[in-house]
N, C-alpha and C positions, 0 to 999 in steps of 0.2 A: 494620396500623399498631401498631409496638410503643413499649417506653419512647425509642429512637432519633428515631422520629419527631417525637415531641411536644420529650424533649430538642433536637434542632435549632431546631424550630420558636421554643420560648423563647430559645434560644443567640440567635439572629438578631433577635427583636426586641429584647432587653435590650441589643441591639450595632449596634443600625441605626442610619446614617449620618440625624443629622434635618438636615430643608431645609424649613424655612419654623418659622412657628408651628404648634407642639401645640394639641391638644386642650386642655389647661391653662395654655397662655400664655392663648389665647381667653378662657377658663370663670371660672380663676381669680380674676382681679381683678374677675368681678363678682358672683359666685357662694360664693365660700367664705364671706364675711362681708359682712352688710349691713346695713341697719335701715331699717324702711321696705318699700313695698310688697306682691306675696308672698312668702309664707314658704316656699310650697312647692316656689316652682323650685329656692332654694338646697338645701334640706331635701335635694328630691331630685338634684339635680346631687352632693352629698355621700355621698349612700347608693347610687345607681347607677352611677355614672360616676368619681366622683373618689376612691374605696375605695382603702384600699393593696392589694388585688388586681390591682384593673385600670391603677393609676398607673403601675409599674414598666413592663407591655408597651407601654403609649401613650405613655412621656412621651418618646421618643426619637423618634415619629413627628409628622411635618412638612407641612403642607398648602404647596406650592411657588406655587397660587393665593393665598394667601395673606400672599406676600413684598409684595402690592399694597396698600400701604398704605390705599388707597380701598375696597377689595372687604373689607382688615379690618376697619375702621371702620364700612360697613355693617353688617358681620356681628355686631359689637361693639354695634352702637347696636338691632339687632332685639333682640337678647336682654337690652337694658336695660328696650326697651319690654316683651317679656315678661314682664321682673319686676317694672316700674314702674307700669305702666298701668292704669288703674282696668276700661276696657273696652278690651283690645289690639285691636288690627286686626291678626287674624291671618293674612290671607291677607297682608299689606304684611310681617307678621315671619316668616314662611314664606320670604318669595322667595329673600333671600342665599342662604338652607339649600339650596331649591331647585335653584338655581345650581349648588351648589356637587358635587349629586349628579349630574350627568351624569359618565357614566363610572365608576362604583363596579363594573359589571360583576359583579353577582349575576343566577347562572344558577336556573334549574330544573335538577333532575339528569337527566342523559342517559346512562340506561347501556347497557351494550354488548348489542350481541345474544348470545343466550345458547345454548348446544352443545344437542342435542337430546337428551334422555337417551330410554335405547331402551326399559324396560321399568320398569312404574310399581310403586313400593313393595307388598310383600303387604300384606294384612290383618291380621296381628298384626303389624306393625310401627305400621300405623294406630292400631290398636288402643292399640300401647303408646305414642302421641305422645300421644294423646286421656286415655289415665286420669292421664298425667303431668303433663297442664296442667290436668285439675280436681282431683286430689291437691295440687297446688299452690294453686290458690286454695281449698280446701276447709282447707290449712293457713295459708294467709295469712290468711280470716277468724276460723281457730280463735284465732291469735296476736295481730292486729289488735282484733277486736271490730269488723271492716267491711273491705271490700276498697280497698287506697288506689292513690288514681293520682297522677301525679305531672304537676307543670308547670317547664320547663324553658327560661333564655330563650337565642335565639341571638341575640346583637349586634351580627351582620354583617345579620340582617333580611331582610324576602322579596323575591324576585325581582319580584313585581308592582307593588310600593311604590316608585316613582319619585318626582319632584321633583314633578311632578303630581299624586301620588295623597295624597303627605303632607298639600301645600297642604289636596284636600278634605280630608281627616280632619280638622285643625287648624281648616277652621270648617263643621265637620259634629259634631264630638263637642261633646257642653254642659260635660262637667266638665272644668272651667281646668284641675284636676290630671291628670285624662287628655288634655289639650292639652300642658299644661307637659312629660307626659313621650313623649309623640309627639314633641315640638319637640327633647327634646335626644337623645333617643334616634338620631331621623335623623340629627342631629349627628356623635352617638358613630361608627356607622356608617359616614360618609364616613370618617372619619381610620380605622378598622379594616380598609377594604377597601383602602386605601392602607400599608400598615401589614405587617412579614412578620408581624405578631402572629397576621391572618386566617387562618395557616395552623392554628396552636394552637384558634383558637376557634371555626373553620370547619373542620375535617377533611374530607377526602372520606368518600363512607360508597357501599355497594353496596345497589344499587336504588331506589325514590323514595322509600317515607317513610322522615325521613330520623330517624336514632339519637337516642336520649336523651341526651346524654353526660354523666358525672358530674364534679362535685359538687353546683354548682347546681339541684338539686333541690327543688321544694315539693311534699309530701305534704300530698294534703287528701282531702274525700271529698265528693262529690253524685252527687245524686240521676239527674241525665244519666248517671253512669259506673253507678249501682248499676241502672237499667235496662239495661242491656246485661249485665252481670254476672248479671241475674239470666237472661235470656236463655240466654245460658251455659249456666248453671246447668242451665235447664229443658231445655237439648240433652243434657246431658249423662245426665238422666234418663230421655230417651225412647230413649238410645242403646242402652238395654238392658246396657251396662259397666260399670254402677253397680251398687258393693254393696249390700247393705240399710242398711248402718252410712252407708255414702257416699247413698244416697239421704236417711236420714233428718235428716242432714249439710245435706245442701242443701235441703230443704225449709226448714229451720231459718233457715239463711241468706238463702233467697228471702223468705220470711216477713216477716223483718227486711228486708230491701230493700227490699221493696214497702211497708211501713211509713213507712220512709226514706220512701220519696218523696212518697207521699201526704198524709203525716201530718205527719212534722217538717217537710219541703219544702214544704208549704200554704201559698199566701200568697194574700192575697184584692185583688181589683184593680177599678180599674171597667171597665165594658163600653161600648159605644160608643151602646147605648139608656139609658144614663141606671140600668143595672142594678150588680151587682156579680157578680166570677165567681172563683173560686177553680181556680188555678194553679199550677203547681208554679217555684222559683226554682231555679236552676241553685246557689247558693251558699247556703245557710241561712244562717243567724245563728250565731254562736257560742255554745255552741264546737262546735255540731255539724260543720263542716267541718273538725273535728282539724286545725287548724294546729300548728306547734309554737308555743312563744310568739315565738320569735327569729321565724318568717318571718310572723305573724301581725302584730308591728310592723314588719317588712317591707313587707306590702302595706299599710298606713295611709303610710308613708312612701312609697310609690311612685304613690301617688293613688287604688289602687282600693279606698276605702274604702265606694263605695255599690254593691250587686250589686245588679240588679233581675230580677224574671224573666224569662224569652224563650219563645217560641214552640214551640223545639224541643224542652227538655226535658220543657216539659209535653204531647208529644205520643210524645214515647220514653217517658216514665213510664205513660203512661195504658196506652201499647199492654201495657209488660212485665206491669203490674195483671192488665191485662185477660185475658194469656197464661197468667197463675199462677190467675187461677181468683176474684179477688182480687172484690167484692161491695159495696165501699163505694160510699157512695151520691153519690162526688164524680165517679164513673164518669158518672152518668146525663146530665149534663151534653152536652148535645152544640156540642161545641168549635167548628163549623163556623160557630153563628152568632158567636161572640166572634174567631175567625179572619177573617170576611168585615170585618171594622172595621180589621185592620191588613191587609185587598187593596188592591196597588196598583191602581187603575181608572187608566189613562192621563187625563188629562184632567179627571177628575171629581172627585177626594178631593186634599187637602191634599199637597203632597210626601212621601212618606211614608221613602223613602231619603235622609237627609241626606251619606250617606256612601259614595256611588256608587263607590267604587273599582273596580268590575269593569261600568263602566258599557257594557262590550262589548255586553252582554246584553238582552233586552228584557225588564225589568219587570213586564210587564202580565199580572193572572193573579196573582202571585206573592205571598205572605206575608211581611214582612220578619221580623225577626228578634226586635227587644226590646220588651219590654212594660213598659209606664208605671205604675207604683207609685202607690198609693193618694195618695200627696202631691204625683203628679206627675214624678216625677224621670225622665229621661232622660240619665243619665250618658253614653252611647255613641252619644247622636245613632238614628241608625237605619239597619241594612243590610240587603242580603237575599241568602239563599244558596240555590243549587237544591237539594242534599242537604236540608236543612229541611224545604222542600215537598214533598220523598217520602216525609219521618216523618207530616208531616199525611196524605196520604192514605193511608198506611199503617195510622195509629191509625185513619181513617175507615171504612176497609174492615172492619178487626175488630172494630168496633163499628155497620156499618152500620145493623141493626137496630134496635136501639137507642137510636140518634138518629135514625132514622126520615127517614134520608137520601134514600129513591126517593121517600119520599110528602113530600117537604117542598121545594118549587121552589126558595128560595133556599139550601138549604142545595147540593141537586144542581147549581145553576151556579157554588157556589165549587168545587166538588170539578172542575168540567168546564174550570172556568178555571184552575185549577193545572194540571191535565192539558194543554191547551193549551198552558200557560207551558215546561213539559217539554215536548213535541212541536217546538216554535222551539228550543230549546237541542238534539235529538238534529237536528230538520233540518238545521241550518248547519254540527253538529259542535261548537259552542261549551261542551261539554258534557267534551272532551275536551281543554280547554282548562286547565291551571290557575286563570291570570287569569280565570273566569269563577265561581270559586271565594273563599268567603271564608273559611269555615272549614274545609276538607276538599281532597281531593285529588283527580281524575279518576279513580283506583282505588281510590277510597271511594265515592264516587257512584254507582260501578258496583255496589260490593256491597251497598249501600244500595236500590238500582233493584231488583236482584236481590230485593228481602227484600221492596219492594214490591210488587213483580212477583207472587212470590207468594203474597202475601196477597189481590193481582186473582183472581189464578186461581181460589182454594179459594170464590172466591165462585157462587154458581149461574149458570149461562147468562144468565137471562133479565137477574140483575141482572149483570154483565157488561157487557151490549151496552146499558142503560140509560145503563153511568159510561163507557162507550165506543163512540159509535154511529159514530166515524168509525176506527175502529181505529189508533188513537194509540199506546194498547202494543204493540203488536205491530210497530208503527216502531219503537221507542223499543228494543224487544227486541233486531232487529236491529241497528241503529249501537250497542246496546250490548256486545251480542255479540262483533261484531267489532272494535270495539277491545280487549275482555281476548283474543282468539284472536290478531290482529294485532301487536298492539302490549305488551301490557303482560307476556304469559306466553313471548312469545318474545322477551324480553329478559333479563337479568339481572337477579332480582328476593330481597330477603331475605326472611324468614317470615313479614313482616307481609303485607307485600304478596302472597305465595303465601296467607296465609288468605284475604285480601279475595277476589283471584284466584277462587280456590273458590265462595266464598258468590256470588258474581257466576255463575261455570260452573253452580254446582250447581241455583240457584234458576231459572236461564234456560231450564235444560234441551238443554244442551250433552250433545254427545258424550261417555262418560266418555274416553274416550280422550286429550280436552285436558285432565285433570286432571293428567298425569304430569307435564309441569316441576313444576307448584307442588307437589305431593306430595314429588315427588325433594327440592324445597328446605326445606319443612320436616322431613322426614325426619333430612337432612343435616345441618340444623341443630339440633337438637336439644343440648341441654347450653350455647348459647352465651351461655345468660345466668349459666354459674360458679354463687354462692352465692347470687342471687337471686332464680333460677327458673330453669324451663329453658330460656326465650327473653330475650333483649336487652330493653329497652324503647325503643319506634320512636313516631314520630310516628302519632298517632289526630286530632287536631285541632288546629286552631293559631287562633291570634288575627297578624294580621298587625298590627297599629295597638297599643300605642303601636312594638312592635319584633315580631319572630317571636318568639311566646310560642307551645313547643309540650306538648301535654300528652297525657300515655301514662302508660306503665309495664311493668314486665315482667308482673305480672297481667293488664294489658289486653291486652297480647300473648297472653298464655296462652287468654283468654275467647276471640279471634278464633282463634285456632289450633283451639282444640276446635270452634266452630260450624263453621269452616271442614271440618274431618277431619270432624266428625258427619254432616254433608248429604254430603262424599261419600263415606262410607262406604255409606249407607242408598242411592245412586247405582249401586255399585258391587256393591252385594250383590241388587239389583235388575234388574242388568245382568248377573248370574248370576257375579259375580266372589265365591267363596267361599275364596278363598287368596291 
């Protein structure tokens, strides 16, 4: 897609025939100016939606359900109660929106099967992908002073988020202004996907995760991304392709990461005995997460003004610590008892997912996601994701000792009932599913499975067959398996998804042989992120609620690309591949 495309794509909506009321006949008369109620729907209906960016491509677009003067005046009077109402009823201000979303027709990508390429990339071409993408973040942190990733929103939204799932979100989230901007977001949404503007701000893109696209961009930095970063890092050291100057490079930089997380990202929480536990937040405080100032009053104005901590980062943090060698004493902690407080027990404990949107899945077993602040706050309501619960037993495994996991009965049957919770999602397949997904993708899960997987292994026998007496991994191996051989490596896939690919092949102990699409494709690709790296920036994770919020970047591309080449290189030169 070049300037022609997007040229047309704008040509057509700044020229489209409107039939019905806009998105700003609707908004306008109750939104732009008010007094009274909150402050924050207009605040945000003004800063998201009704910008002179996005006015010109929507204001030509026409909702034709909407010529019904009954179905308007609903939809007119929900969004007064949203701004009017002391306590909304927000499943009753949902419905109109609801309605009005069947039919928007947002896919998952589906791409094409992919030519078989015959003979897999040499080794110094590996080689030279691999020094190019930690030469790049080794320069990104020289220039930065930390490695940044970015977040990016799509306003056509995810394919799993229907009239249904809005509703839950809308009385599953606590904070009115992460309500307020769920509610008009789905809004924006409908008229978008209706709209030729969708083609401008939805482009097609090759393979699943999907592109960064610019300008929309917020650079920030945590602690979740500086654990994988340093990850990287540490592949990139045992690759043996590191100079002395580049290794002492990145030690320097790991140093600093692991810092990051432990240190600046510490935030202290209560436990569910009446204790207190120190946790890592996904968003520090300012200004550690280098916002600029513009997007910094950006997100006060878009409602996410409280970040509390979650589950996952402080279980990606602990592990990278733990990887780098790292000795502080918030390590000793063992995570498993402050994790069994947010298990869901079917039946037994408080609802603990307010926010069931992938309610496909069976709960039980599983850790949700957000963790409640010393004063309480639950911004985000509560969900839960399978990729999360393979970080916890991933950091469990590398720390089994430690926290004294075989000799301690409750801490061993949360580790058994996660395991569990994974076993129903590889049995049914659900795991293969998007919609079973809240923050991740089915070819992140997998490379994620992979990193678990082995960190199972390097464990001894005995303890093995202790965390696995019914051999669940080694299901779990299989259907994972064969989904990246099946399905995702014999398609059309871009570089993100060819490192994932890898990390999933490499850690499984595939064949080297299935290495060769994703190889060939990042190979090929290389140079395609121009001035900013040498890869694109693709989706790494998303937030689906209040809209598709996705966050990458061309560094994080890079960090996946090197682990991905590093395992199979060490694969490959194992497999007596020396050329």
């Amino acid at each position: 897609m070049g300037f022609q495309y997007f040229a047309g794509a704008a040509f057509r909506a700044l020229t489209a025939h409107k039939d019905g009321p806009s998105l700003y006949d609707v908004c306008d008369p109750l939104l732009l100016k008010y007094q009274g109620g909150d402050a924050h729907l207009g605040q945000f209906y003004r800063t998201a939606l009704g910008n002179p960016a996005l006015r010109p491509l929507l204001r030509r677009t026409g909702l034709p359900a909407l010529k019904d003067d009954k179905q308007l005046a609903e939809l007119r009077a929900a969004i007064s109660r949203a701004r009017d109402d002391e306590a909304p009823d927000w499943a009753a201000i949902g419905a109109p929106v609801a309605a009005l979303m069947d039919g928007i027709d947002v896919q998952h990508p589906k791409p094409a099967p992919a030519q078989a390429a015959a003979h897999p990339p040499g080794l110094a071409e590996i080689d030279k992908v691999i020094r190019s993408c930690a030469q790049h973040l080794l320069r990104s942190y020289s220039g930065n002073g930390f490695l940044p990733t970015y977040a990016a929103f799509n306003l056509l939204g995810d394919a799993d988020m229907g009239g249904r799932e809005m509703v839950m979100a809308l009385t599953g989230l606590n904070s009115r202004g992460y309500k307020n901007s769920t509610l008009l977001f789905s809004l924006a949404r409908i008229f978008i996907a209706h709209s030729p503007a969708r083609a401008l701000i939805n482009p097609p893109w090759t393979g699943i995760a999907e592109p960064m696209w610019e300008p929309m961009q917020i650079r920030h930095r945590s602690a979740y991304y500086d654990a994988f970063f340093t990850e990287a890092l540490l592949g990139y050291i045992e690759s043996g392709l590191a100079s002395a100057k580049e290794t002492a490079e990145a030690r320097r930089a790991i140093d600093d990461m692991v810092n990051f997380c432990l240190d600046t990202s510490r935030e202290e929480v209560p436990s569910h005995d009446g204790s207190t536990v120190n946790v890592i937040t996904a968003l520090a405080p300012l200004p550690h997460p280098r916002f600029s100032r513009f997007f910094a009053q950006i997100k006060q104005d878009l409602g996410f003004g409280i970040y509390v901590p979650d589950c996952d980062t402080t279980a990606c943090s602990f592990s990278a610590a733990t990887q780098a060698g790292s000795t502080d004493p918030i390590l000793d902690q063992p995570l498993l008892d402050f994790y069994r407080g947010y298990q869901v027990r079917a039946g037994a404990n408080e609802p603990r997912v307010t926010v069931p949107i992938n309610d496909n899945i069976d709960y039980d077993g599983a850790v949700v996601t957000w963790i409640d602040n010393l004063n309480g706050d639950r911004p985000y309501g509560n969900d839960l994701d399978p990729t999360l619960n393979l970080d916890i037993l991933e950091v469990s495994f590398r720390n089994l000792s430690r926290w004294k996991i075989l000799e301690t009965p409750s801490r061993l049957e949360t580790v058994h009932r996660i395991i569990a919770f994974q076993r129903k999602l590889a049995d049914s397949g659900a795991f293969a599913n998007p919609r079973s997904h809240i923050y991740y993708l089915p070819e992140l899960y997998s490379a994620y499975f992979g990193r678990c997987y082995a960190a199972f292994m390097a464990l001894p026998v005995s303890a093995q067959r202790a965390i696995d007496p019914d051999g669940s991994f080694a299901l779990i191996r299989t259907r994972v398996l064969a989904y990246v051989e099946r399905e995702l490596i014999a398609h059309e896939m871009n570089a993100f998804d060819a490192a994932l690919a890898l990390m999933a092949l490499t850690h499984l102990g595939a064949d080297v042989s299935t290495f060769t699409p994703a190889l060939h494709v990042i190979v090929a690709s290389l140079g395609e992120g121009g001035r900013h790296g040498p890869y694109k920036a693709y989706e790494w994770n998303k937030m689906k609620t209040p809209t598709r919020i996705l966050v990458g970047g061309p560094e994080v591309t890079s960090a996946f690309v090197l682990m991905g080449l590093a395992l199979a290189r060490r694969a490959l030169r194992q497999a007596g591949r020396t050329a």
